[in-house]
N, C-alpha and C positions, 0 to 999 in steps of 0.2 A: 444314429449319429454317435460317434466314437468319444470318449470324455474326450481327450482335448482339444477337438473341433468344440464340444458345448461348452469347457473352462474358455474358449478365445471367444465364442459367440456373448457368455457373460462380460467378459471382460470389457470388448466392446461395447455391451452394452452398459455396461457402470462408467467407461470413459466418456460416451457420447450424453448420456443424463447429468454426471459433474462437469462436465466439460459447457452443458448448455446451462446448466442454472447460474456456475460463476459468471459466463459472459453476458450473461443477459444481466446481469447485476451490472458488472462494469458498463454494460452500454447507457447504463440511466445514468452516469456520471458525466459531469458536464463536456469533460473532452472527446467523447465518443457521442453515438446515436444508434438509436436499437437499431438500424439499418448498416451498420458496421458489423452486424453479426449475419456473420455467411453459415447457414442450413445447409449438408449435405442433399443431392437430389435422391430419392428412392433406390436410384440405382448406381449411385455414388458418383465423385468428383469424377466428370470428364480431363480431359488433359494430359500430359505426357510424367504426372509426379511419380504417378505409381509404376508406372513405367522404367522412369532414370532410376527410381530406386532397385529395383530389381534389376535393372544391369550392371549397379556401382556392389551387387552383394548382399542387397537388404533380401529376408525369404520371400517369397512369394502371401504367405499370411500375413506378415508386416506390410507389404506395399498395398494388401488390400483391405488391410487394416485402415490405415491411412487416407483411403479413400469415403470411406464414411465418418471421418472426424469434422466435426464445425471448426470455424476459425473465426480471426477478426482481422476486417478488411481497416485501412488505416483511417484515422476519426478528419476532424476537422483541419482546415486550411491545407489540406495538401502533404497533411501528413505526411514524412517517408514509411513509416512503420505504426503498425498499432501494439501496441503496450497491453501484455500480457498480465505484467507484473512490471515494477517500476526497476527491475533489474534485466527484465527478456523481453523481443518482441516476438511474433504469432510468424509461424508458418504459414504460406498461403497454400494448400492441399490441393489449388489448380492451378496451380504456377510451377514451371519446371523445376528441376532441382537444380540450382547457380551458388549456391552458399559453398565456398571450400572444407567448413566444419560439415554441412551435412554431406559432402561427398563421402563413400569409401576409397575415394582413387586420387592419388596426390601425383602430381604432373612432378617430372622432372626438375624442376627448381622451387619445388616446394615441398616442406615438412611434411611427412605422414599422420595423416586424418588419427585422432584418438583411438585406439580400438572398441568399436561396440558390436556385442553381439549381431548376430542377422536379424535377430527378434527386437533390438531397441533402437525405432526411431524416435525423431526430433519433434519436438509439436511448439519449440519455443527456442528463439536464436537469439545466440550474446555476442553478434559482432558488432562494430564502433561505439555506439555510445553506451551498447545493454551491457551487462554483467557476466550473463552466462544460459548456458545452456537447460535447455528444460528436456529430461530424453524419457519418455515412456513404452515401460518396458511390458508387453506387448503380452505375455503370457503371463505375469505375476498381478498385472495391473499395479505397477509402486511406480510415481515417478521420484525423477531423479536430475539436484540441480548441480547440473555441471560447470564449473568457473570458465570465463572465456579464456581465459591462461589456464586451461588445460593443465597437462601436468606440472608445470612449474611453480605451483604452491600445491602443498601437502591440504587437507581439511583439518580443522578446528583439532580435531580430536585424534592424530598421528602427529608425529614430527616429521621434517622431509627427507631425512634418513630412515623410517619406517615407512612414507609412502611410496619413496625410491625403490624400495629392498621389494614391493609387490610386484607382481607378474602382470603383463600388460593389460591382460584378460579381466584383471582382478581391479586396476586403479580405479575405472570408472564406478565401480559399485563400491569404493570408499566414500563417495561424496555424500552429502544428506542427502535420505531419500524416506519417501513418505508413501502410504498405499492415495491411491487417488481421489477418495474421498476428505480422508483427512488433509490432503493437499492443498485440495481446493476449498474447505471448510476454515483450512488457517486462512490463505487469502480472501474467502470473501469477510470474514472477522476484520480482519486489516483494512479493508475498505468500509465496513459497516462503521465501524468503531473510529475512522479515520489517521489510523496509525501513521497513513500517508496520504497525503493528497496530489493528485493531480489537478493542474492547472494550464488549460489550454490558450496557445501564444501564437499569433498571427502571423509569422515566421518564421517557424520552424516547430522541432516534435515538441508537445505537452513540456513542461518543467514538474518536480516534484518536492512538495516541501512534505517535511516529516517532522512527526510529535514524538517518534522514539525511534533514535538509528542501532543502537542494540539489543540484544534479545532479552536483558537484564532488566534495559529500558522500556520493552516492550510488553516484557510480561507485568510491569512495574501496573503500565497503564491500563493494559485490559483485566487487571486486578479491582481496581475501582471501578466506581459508577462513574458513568459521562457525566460531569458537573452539570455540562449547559440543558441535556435532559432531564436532569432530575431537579432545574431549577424551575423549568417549564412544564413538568409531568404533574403536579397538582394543579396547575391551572386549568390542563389540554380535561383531566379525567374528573372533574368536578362538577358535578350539574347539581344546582340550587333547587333547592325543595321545598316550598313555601312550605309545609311542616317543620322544618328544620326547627326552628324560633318556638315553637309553639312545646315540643319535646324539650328541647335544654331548657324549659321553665321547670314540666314538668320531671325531670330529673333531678336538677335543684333544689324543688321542692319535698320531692322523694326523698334525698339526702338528708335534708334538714328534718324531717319527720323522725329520720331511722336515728340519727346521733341524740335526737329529746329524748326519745327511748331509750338509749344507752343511758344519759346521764339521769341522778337521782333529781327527786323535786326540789332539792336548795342549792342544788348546785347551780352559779352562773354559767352564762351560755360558752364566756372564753376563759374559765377562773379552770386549773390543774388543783386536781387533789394532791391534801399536802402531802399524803405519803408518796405521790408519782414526783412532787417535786423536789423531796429529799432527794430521792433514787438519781434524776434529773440532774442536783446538783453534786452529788457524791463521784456519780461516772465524767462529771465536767472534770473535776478535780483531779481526779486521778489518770484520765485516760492519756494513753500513750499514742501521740497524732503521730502518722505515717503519711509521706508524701504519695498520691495517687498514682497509681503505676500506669505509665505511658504506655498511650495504644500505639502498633506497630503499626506503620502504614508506609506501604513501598514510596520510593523517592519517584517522584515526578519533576523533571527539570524545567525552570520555566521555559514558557517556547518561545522565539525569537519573535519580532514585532509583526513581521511580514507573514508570521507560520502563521501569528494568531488571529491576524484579518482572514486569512485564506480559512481559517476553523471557522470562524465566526459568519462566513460569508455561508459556507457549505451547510449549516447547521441552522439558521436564521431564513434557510430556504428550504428546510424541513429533510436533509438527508438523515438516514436512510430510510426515513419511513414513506407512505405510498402515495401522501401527498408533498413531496419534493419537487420542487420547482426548477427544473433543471433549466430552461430559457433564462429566467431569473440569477441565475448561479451561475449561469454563462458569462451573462452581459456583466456581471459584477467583480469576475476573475477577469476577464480579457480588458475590463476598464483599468482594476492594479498592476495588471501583467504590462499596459501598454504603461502607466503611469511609474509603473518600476524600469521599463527599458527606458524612458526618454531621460530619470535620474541619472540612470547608467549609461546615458550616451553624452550627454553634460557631463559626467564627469571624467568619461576617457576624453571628450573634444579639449576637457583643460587639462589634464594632465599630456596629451600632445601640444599645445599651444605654449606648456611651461619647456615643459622637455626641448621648444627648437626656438623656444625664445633664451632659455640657457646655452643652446647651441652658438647662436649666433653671435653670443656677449664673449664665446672663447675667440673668436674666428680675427685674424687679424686685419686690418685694413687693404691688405693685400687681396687676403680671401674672400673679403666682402665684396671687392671690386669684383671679382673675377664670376661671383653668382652673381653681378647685378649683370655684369656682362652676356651672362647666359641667359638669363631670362629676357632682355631684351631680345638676344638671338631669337629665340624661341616666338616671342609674341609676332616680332615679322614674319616668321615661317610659317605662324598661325594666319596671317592676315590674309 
């Protein structure tokens, strides 16, 4: 076997191992369910994917690359998309190829596809409501998040007169990009840690609140300890020891033994020798107080009311650890989720009810007549 048939056989195989431990993480989160995670078959994804890709341009190693990748089928109520990251949704590896970004072939009345190598497919798409692209790249093993707007924003770290001035070949590997471990190591951190939350809504895809939307804010937070675990982490790892009592007597007592020993036989038990309590008062006297020098500790912004039910709910039903109650954390997000949407339909029903009750106080008696007119029409035609 030639190295790089065995660099692409590794390769594959470091995608398909990060690829299966992040998702299987994500599926114990309340939006999803371990059965949203699609296992390639031994002899990989049947279907025509690897196929379109290999006629739209992709290599022949990529397409069959592709065929042994896992994915995620979409979670609860009917999902349209399952959420890879709360910015991309998953490829389906036995679904034809229909995405215009993952084409290489742009019809007549449309833009040309971004250029990607032959060797770097999509494992994560940023059309309508996602963000952007996820492209991994297939002989280096790095992936790579590409914005859904494409080239018309530069990344963080060029201006768009220096992303402009790159070669086509060249734009897509300006974007952040990570090796595949570390990729998938930041997100399942984001999800452990709950930097963002999903919460799943009976009408459409998951919604996501967030504890930190920049990376300032982010690293701010995975900086500290999780309050709510460390408030509950001496209770969970404490087991009572009926010894316990019987020990801090005899510690106590050991103490008390060791300090008679110290002091002389006329000395009182709390009386300071005079010469310690010269010393004592001499240093009161003269010393120069210093205000205590402030501990640095990243800024954490408080979280909006709604963010902090949605923590409190995820965490109170023991995520991320192995006894997490996902059913529980379900029924308790889809209860806020519906109790948040009926707020927010109350309050568009009054602000339409205002908006055509102001309507109506412009309208002249003329105009008035003329809708009452119509609406009669209308209820006979109904009859």
């Amino acid at each position: 076997m030639s190295n790089t048939m065995e660099n692409a056989q590794g390769v594959l195989q470091e995608a398909k191992n990060d690829m299966m431990g992040y998702y299987t993480l994500l599926c114990r989160m309340p939006h999803m369910k371990p059965e949203c995670l699609r296992v390639p078959p031994p002899d990989g994804w049947p279907g025509s994917h690897a196929e379109d890709l290999r006629e739209q341009g992709w290599s022949d190693e990529a397409a069959e690359f592709s065929r042994h990748l896992p994915f995620l089928a979409p979670g609860l109520y009917d999902a349209e998309h399952a959420w890879i990251t709360w910015r991309s949704t998953a490829v389906a590896f036995d679904q034809p190829v229909n995405d215009f970004y993952l084409s290489r072939i742009s019809a007549a009345d449309q833009p040309k596809p971004p250029y990607l190598p032959p060797h770097v497919i999509y494992i994560g798409q940023g059309y309508n409501e996602a963000k952007e692209y996820l492209l991994l790249d297939t002989e280096l093993g790095h992936i790579v998040s590409y914005p859904n707007h494409g080239g018309d924003f530069a990344p963080s770290d060029l201006t768009l007169d220096e992303y402009e001035a790159l070669a086509p070949e060249q734009k897509w590997k300006a974007h952040p990009t990570l090796p595949l471990r570390a990729f998938f190591e930041r997100e399942s951190n984001r999800l452990k840690r709950l930097v963002y939350m999903p919460v799943p809504c009976r009408r459409r895809n998951p919604s996501f609140h967030f504890r930190a939307e920049w990376p300032a804010e982010e690293a701010a937070l995975l900086a500290i300890e999780d309050e709510f675990d460390a408030e509950h982490e001496a209770d969970d790892d404490y087991v009572e020891d009926e010894n316990d009592e019987e020990q801090d007597e005899m510690d106590l007592e050991e103490l008390r033994l060791s300090r008679d020993e110290e002091r002389g036989p006329d000395e009182a038990e709390d009386e300071v020798p005079n010469d310690e309590m010269e010393w004592l008062r001499h240093d009161a006297e003269h010393a120069e107080y210093q205000s205590a020098p402030r501990l640095e500790r990243p800024e954490v912004k408080p979280l909006p009311e709604k963010t902090k039910k949605v923590y409190e709910v995820y965490k109170q039903s023991g995520w991320p650890h192995d006894h997490f109650d996902a059913e529980k954390c379900r029924a308790e997000l889809i209860s806020l989720q519906d109790e948040w949407d009926g707020v927010r339909k109350a309050e568009s029903d009054a602000k339409s009810k205002k908006k055509k009750e102001d309507y109506m106080k412009r309208l002249t008696p003329e105009q008035l007549q003329t809708i009452e007119e119509r609406k009669k029409l209308v209820d006979q035609q109904n009859l």
